[in-house]
C-alpha positions in Angstrom: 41.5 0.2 20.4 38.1 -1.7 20.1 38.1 -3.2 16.6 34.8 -2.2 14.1 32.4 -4.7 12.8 31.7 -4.8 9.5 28.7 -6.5 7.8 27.3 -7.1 4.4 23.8 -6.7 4.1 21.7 -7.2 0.8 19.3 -3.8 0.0 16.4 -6.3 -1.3 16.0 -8.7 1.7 18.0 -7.4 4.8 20.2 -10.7 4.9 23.3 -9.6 6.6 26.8 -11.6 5.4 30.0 -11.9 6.9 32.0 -11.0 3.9 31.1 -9.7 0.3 29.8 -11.6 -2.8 28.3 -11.1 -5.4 25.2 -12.9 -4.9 23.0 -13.0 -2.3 22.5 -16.5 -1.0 19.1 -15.8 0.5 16.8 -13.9 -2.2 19.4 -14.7 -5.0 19.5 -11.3 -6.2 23.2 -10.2 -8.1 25.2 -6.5 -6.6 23.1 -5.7 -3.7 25.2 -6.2 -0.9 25.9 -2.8 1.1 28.8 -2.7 3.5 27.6 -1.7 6.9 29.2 -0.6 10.3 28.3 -2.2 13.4 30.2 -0.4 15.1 32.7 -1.4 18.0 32.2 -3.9 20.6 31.1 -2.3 23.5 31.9 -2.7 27.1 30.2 -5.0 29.8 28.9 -1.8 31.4 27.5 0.0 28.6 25.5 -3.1 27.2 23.7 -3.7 31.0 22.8 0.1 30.5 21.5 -0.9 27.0 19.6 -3.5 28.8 18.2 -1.9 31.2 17.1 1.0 29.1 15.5 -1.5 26.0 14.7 -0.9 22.4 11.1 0.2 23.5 11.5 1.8 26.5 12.0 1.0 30.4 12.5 -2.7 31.1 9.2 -4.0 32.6 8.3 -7.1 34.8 7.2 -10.5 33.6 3.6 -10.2 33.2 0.7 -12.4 32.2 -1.3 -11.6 29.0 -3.9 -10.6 30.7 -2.9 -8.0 33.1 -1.2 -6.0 30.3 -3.0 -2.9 30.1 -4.2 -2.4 26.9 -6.4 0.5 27.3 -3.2 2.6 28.7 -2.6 3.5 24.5 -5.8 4.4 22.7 -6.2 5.5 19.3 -6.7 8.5 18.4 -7.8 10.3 15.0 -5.4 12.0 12.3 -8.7 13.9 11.0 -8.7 12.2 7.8 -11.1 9.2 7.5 -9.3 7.3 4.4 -6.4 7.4 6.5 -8.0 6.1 9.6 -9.6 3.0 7.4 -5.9 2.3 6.2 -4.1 2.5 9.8 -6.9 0.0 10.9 -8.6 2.9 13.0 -6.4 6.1 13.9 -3.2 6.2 15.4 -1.6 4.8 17.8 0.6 6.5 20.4 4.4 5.0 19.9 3.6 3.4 16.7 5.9 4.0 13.5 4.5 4.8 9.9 6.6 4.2 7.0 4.9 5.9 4.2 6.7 5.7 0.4 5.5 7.0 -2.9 6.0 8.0 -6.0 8.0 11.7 -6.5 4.9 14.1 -6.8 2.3 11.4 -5.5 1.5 14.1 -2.7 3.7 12.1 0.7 4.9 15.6 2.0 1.6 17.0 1.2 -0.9 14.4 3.2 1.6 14.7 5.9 1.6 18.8 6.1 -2.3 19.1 6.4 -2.3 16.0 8.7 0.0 17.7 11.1 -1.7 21.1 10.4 -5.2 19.8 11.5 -3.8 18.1 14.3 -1.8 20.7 15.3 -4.9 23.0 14.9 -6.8 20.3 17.6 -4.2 21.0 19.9 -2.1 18.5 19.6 1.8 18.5 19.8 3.4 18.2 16.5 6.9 18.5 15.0 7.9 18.6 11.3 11.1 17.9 10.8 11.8 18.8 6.5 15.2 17.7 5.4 14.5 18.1 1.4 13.0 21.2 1.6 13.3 24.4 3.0 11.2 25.8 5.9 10.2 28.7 3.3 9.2 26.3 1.0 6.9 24.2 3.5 5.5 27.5 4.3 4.5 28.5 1.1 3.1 25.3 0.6 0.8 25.7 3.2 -0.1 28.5 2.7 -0.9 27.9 -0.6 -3.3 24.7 0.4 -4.9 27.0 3.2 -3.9 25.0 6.4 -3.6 26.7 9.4 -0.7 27.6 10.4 -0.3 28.5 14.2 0.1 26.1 16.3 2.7 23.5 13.9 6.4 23.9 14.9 8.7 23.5 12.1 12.6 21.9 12.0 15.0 22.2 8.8 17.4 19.3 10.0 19.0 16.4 8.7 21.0 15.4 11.9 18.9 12.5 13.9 21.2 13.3 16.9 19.6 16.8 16.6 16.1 16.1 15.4 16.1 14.3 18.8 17.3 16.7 20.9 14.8 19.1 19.7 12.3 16.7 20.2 12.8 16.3 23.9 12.7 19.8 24.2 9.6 20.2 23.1 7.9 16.6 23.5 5.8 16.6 20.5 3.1 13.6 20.7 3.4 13.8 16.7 6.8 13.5 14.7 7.5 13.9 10.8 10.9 13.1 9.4 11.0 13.7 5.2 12.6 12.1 4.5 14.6 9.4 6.1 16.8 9.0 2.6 18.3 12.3 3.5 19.0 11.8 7.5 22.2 10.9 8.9 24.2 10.4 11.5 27.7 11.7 12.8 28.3 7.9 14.5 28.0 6.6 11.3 31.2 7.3 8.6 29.2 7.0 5.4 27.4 9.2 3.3 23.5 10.0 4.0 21.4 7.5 1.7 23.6 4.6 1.8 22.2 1.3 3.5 24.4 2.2 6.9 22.9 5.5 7.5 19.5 4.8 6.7 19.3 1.7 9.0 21.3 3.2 12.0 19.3 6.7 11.4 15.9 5.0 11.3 17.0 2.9 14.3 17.9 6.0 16.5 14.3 7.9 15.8 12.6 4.7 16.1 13.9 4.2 19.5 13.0 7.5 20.8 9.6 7.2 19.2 9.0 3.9 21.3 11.0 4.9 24.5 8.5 8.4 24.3 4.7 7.4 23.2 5.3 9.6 20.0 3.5 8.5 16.7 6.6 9.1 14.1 6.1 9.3 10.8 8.8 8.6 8.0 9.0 9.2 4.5 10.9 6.6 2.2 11.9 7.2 -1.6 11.5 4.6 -4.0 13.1 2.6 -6.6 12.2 2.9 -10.5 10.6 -0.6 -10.2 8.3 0.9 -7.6 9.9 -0.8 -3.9 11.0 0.9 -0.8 14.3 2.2 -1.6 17.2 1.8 1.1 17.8 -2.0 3.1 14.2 -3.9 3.5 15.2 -4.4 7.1 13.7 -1.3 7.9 10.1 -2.3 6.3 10.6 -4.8 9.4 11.2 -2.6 12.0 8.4 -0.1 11.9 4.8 -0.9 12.5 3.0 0.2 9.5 4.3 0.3 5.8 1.7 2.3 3.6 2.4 3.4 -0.2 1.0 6.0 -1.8 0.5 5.1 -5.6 -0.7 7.2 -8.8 1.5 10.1 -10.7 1.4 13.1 -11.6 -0.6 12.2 -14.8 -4.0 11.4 -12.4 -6.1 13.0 -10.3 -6.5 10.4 -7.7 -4.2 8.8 -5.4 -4.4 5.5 -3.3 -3.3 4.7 -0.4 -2.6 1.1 0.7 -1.6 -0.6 3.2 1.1 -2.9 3.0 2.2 -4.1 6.3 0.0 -3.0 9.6 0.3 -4.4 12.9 -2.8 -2.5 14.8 -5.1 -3.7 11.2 -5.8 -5.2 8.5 -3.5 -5.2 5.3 -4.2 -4.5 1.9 -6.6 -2.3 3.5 -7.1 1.0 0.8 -8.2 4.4 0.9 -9.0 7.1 -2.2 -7.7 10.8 -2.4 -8.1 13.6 -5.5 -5.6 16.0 -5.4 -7.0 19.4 -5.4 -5.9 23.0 -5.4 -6.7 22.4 -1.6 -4.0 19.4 -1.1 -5.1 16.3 -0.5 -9.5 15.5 -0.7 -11.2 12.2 0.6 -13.1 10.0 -1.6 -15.9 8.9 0.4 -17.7 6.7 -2.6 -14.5 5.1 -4.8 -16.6 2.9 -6.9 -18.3 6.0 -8.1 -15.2 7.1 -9.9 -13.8 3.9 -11.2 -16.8 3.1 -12.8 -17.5 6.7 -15.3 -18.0 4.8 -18.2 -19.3 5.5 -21.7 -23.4 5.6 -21.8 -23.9 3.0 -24.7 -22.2 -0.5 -24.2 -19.4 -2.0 -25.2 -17.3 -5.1 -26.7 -14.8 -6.4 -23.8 -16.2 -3.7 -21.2 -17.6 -5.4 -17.8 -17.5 -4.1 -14.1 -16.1 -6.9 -11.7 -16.6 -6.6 -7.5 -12.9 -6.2 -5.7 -13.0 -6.9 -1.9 -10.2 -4.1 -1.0 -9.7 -4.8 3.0 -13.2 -4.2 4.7 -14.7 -3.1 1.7 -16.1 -3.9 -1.7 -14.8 -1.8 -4.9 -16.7 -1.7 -8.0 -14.0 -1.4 -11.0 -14.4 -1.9 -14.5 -12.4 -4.0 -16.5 -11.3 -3.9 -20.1 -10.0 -5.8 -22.6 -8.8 -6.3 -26.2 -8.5 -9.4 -28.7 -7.2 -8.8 -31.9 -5.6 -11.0 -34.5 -1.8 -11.0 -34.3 0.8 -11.1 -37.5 3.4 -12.0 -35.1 4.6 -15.7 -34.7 4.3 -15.1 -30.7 1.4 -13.2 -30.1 1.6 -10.4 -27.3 0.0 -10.8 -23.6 -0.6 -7.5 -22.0 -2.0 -7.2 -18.7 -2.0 -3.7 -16.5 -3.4 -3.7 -13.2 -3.2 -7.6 -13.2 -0.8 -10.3 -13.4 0.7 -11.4 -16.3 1.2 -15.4 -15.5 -2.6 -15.0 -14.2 -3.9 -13.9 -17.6 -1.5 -17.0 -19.3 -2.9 -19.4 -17.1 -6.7 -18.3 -17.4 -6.5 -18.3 -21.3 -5.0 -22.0 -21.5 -8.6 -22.8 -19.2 -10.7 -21.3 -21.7 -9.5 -22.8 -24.5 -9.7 -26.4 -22.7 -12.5 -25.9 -21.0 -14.2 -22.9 -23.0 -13.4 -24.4 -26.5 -12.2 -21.0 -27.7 -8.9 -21.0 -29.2 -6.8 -17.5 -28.8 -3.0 -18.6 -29.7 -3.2 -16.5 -32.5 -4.6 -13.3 -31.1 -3.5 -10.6 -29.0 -5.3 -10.1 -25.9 -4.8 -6.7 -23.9 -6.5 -6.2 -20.6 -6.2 -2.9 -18.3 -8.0 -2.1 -15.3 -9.5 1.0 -15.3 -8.1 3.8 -12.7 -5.1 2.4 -12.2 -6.2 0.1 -9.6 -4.5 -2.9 -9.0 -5.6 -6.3 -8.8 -4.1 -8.9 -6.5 -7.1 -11.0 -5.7 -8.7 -14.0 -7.7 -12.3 -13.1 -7.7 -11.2 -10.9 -11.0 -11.2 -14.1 -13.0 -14.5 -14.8 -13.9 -14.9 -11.2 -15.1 -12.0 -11.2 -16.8 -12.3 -14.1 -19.0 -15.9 -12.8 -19.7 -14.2 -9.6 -21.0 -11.7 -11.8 -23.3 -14.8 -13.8 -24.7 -16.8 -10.5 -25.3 -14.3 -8.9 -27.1 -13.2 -11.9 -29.0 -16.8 -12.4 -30.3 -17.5 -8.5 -30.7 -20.5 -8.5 -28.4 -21.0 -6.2 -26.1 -22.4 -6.7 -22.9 -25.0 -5.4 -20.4 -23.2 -2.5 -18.7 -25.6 -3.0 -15.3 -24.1 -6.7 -15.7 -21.9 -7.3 -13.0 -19.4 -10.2 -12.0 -16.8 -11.6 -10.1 -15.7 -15.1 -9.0 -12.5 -17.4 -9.1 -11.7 -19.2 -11.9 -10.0 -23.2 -11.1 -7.9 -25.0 -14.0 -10.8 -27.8 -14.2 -12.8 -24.8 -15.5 -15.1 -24.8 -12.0 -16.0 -21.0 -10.4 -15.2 -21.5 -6.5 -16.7 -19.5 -4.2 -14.8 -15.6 -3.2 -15.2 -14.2 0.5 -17.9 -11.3 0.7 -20.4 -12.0 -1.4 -22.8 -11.2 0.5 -21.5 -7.4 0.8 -20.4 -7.0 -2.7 -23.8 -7.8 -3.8 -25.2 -5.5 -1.8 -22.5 -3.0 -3.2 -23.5 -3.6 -7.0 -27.1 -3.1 -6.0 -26.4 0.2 -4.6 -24.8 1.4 -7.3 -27.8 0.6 -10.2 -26.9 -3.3 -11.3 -29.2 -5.1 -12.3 -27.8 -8.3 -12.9 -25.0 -10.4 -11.4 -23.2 -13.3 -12.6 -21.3 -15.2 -9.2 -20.1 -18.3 -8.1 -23.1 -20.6 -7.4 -22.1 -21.2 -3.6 -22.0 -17.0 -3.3 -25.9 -16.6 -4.3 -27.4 -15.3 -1.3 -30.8 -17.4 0.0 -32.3 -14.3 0.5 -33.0 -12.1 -2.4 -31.2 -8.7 -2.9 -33.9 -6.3 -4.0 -33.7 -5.2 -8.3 -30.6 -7.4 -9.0 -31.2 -10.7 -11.0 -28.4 -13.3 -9.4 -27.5 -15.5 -11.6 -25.0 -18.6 -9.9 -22.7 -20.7 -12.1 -20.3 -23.6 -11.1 -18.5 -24.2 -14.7 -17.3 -22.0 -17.1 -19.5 -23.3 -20.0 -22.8 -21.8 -17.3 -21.4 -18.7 -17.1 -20.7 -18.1 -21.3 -24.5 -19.4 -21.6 -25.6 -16.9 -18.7 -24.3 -14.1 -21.1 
């Protein structure tokens, strides 16, 4: 008998081992090697007939870059315009779309009236529901008030079987929820473990490419918030997006974490409804509902969220602290960010905070990854320190250095224009980011130090 190979791969960054331990050598992470089976070795004959049939299809000829025909795949729409702006345009034929959430975020929900619609458009599509029952994916949708004709429905948890129905009826769309729950009868573990989910998402991944059909998976997550299951399989599909927000808020956001037909980081802006899932054509709109009279530590600061600007507010809290160590509180930023930004304002700011507490929250949940939110944030710590409130049409954004310099952010141009649709009137930016032409009704006001931009408030 052919004897099975056996590897050890860690569930946080898909290094395989030879043996167990209890460290990972790569990522450094303690427990989270998985035993997985390779499988046995394989004869000479069936890995030519491997060869010849390839991970993504046919084997083709050598070709130049330029006579690959491109145009052979065009996009096409999934009917819902956030969605487009996240996959970097529509979807593409034989692309794969991880999408993870949150339990209750609404995954299984988008999905259902995106196959409904396109299903409706008369477009192929197979749901395959492995949590759920078909009953309750019926009621569902009937309940939302999707149409309900044309959509074929599987109740399957067997990829071996998914895929045999799916050559039966060649859908040009295919869901899988969720891939946690799949398994396969080659594989002797038990459905969820690292084996199963990486041979099962392997196996539907491969027809998806050999077939031009646009699959869709859905992943579970950890309590810390990551793609449950081995990371090697955020690095075999084509487009990783998340769905964040609870069941505690209305509105849900979808970002992009990994795309290879657009842009990452790229983010689009859904209200659940009694209707399922509703675009949010104007986001800024509904991050800044603020209070009518101003406030100490309020201040609105201009986020460049993947080809678009997003006006957020920002808030934060300074208060004196009976503790020996005061408390640093950031949500929706980075804790070591807000550290490092308060040692600059006291050396370069001359205000002195190791005895306060400073809280700072971003409001709606959005989160902040980029460094134009310095400026405004530090403005927000002086503001509330001082307990004066500031202009509420004030608006600012920049990048804060550790000489205490404002460098320059990309986009200023457009997220000018963005505050001055929305009613600013004044704007505090990096000096290098004022525009030489003048934005009509917005007072632009460009500082290079931090001491200019506490003066210019």
């Amino acid at each position: 008998m052919a004897k099975s190979k056996i590897a050890f791969v860690c569930t946080e960054c898909g290094t395989e081992h030879g043996q167990w331990q209890g460290q990972c050598s790569s990522c450094k992470a303690w427990n989270t090697l998985s035993q997985i089976n390779l499988g046995s070795s394989s004869s000479p004959a069936t890995k030519a007939e491997f060869r010849r049939k390839g991970y993504a299809g046919e084997q083709s000829n050598v070709q130049t870059l330029s006579e690959i025909d491109v145009q052979s795949l065009p996009r096409f729409s999934s009917t819902i315009g956030e969605l487009d702006r996240v996959l970097g345009g529509g979807l593409v034929p034989g692309s794969v779309v991880l999408i993870g959430g949150n339990p209750g975020a609404g995954k299984s929900t988008l999905l259902l009236q995106i196959m409904c619609l396109l299903a409706d458009a008369k477009k192929s599509a197979l749901y395959v529901t492995g949590e759920e029952s078909l009953q309750q994916v019926g009621m569902r949708a009937q309940r939302l008030g999707l149409p309900k004709e044309d959509l074929k429905m599987l109740a399957e948890t067997n990829v071996e079987q998914i895929t045999q129905a799916a050559q039966e009826h060649s859908p040009e769309l295919l869901v899988v929820d969720s891939i946690q729950v799949m398994h396969s009868a080659e594989v002797p573990s038990a459905p969820g473990s690292v084996s199963q989910v990486r041979e099962c998402a392997a196996y539907l991944i491969q027809y998806a490419k050999q077939t031009n059909t646009v699959l869709f998976l859905v992943g579970h997550v950890t309590k810390e918030g990551n793609l449950a299951g081995p990371k090697v399989l955020e690095h075999m599909i084509d487009c990783f997006i998340m769905l964040e927000g609870g069941t505690d808020s209305k509105y849900r956001i979808l970002r992009s974490q990994k795309n290879r037909f657009g842009a990452v980081n790229e983010l689009g802006v859904f209200a659940m409804t009694e209707q399922g899932m509703k675009e949010v054509k104007n986001p800024s709109a509904i991050f800044l509902a603020r209070t009518e009279e101003d406030s100490a530590g309020s201040l609105v600061m201009v986020l460049w969220e993947g080809t678009r600007p997003l006006l957020v507010e920002i808030q934060a809290l300074v208060d004196s602290s009976p503790l020996g160590n005061p408390r640093r509180v950031a949500v929706g930023l980075e804790q070591n960010r807000l550290a490092m930004l308060l040692a600059v304002l006291h050396r370069h700011g001359g205000l002195y905070m190791a005895d306060q507490d400073v809280f700072v929250n971003v409001v709606g949940g959005v989160k902040v990854s980029e460094t134009s939110a310095d400026l405004a944030l530090l403005l927000a710590i002086v503001s509330s320190f001082k307990d004066s409130a500031i202009d509420k049409r004030t608006v600012v954004f920049g990048e804060v250095g550790l000489a205490g310099e404002i460098r320059p952010v990309p986009g200023g141009q457009e997220r000018l224009q963005e505050a001055a649709k929305h009613g600013f009137t004044r704007a505090i930016v990096p000096k290098a980011n004022v525009p030489k032409t003048k934005i009509d009704g917005l007072e632009i006001v460009g500082v290079s130090k931090i001491s200019q931009a506490l003066d210019a408030l």
